[in-house]
C-alpha positions in Angstrom: -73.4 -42.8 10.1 -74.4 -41.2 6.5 -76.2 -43.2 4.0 -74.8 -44.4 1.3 -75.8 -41.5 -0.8 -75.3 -38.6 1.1 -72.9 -36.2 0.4 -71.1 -37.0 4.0 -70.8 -40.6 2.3 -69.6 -38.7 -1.2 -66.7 -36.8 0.8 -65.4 -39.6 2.1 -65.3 -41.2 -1.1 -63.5 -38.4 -2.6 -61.3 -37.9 0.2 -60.5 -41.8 0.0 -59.7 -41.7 -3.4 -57.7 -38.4 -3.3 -55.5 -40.2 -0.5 -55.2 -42.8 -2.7 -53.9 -41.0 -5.7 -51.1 -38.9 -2.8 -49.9 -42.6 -1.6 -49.7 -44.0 -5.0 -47.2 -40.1 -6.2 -45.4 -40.8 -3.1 -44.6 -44.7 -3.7 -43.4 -43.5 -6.9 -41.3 -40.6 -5.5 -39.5 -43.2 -3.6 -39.5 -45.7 -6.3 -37.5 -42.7 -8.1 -35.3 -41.7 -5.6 -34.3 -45.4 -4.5 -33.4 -45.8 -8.6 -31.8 -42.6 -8.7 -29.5 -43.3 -5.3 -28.3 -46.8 -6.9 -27.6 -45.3 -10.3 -25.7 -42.4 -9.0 -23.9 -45.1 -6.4 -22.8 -47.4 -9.7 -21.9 -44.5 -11.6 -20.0 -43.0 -8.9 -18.0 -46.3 -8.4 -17.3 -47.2 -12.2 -16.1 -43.6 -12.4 -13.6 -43.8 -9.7 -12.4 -47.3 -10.8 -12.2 -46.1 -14.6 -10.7 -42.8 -13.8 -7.8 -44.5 -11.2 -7.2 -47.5 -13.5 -6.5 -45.0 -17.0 -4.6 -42.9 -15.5 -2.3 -44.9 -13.9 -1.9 -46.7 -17.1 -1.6 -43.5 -19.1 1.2 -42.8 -16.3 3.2 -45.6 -16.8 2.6 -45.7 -20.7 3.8 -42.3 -21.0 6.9 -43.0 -18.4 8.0 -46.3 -20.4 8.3 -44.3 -23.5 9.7 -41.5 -22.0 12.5 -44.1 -20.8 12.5 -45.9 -23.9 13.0 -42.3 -25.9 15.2 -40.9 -23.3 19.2 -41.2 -25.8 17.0 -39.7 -28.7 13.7 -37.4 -28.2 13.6 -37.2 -24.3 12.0 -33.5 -24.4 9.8 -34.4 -27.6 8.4 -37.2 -25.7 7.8 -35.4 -22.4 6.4 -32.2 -24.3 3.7 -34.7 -26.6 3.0 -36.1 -23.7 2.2 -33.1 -21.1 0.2 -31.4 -23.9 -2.0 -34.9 -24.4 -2.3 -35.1 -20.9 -3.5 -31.4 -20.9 -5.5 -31.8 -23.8 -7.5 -34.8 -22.5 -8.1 -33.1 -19.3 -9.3 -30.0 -20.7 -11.8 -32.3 -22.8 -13.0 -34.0 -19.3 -13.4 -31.2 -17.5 -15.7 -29.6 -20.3 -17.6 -32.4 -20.7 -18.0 -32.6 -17.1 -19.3 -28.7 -17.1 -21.6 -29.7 -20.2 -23.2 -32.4 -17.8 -23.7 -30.3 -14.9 -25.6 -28.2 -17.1 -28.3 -30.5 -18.0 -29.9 -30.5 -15.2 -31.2 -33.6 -13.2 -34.4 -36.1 -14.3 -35.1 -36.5 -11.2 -38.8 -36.8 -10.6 -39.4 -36.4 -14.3 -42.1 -39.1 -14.2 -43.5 -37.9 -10.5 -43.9 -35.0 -12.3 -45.5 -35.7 -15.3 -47.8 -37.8 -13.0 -49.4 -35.3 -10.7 -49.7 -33.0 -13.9 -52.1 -35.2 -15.5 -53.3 -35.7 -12.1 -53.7 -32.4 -12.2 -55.7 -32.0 -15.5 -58.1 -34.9 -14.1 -59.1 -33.0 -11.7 -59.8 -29.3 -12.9 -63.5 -28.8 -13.7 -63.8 -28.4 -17.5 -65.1 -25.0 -17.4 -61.5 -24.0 -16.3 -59.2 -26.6 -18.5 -61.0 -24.5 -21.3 -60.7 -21.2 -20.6 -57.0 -22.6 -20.3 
């Protein structure tokens, strides 16, 4: 066995510390992705339930004053409202393409993490010449 000086002994230490610092990146990672699962989950499900519940009641909205309309402005009521309809879907769908576009945050923080990592570990000689 090394003494406690040796640089056997100073490996190790290194070595334990470095696995350290992985298992610690990695907890978080999962930390992330559980968080990330259970947000996308609720948002997924709020989304459905909003997106059934509105437009069945835009539906029936738009069908009762259709009906109540239908001896006088019939046409002017289905025409106002197929182009709402329309309109509000064209204002979904591109805020729904302006979303995808972002990009994910996933592992923002991992990220960040192993960066500064990173910078602990680079021998000053190089974070200089950086």
């Amino acid at each position: 066995m090394a003494t406690p000086g040796s640089v056997g002994a100073r490996l190790r230490g290194h070595l334990a510390a470095a696995l350290g610092i992985l298992q610690t990146r990695l907890e978080l990672l999962a930390t992330e992705v559980a968080e990330e699962k259970v947000r996308l989950g609720s948002l997924l499900g709020f989304a459905a339930a909003a997106f059934f519940f509105l437009g069945f009641g835009a539906v029936l909205l738009a069908l009762f004053l259709t009906v109540l309309l239908w001896d006088s402005h019939r046409l002017l009521a289905l025409g106002v409202f197929t182009a709402l309809f329309l309109a509000f879907g064209l204002i979904a769908a591109l805020a729904a393409a302006r979303i995808g576009r972002q990009g994910s945050r996933l592992f923002a923080a991992s990220i960040s993490e192993l960066a500064q990592d990173r910078d602990m570990i680079r021998p000053d000689d190089e974070s200089k010449a950086s």
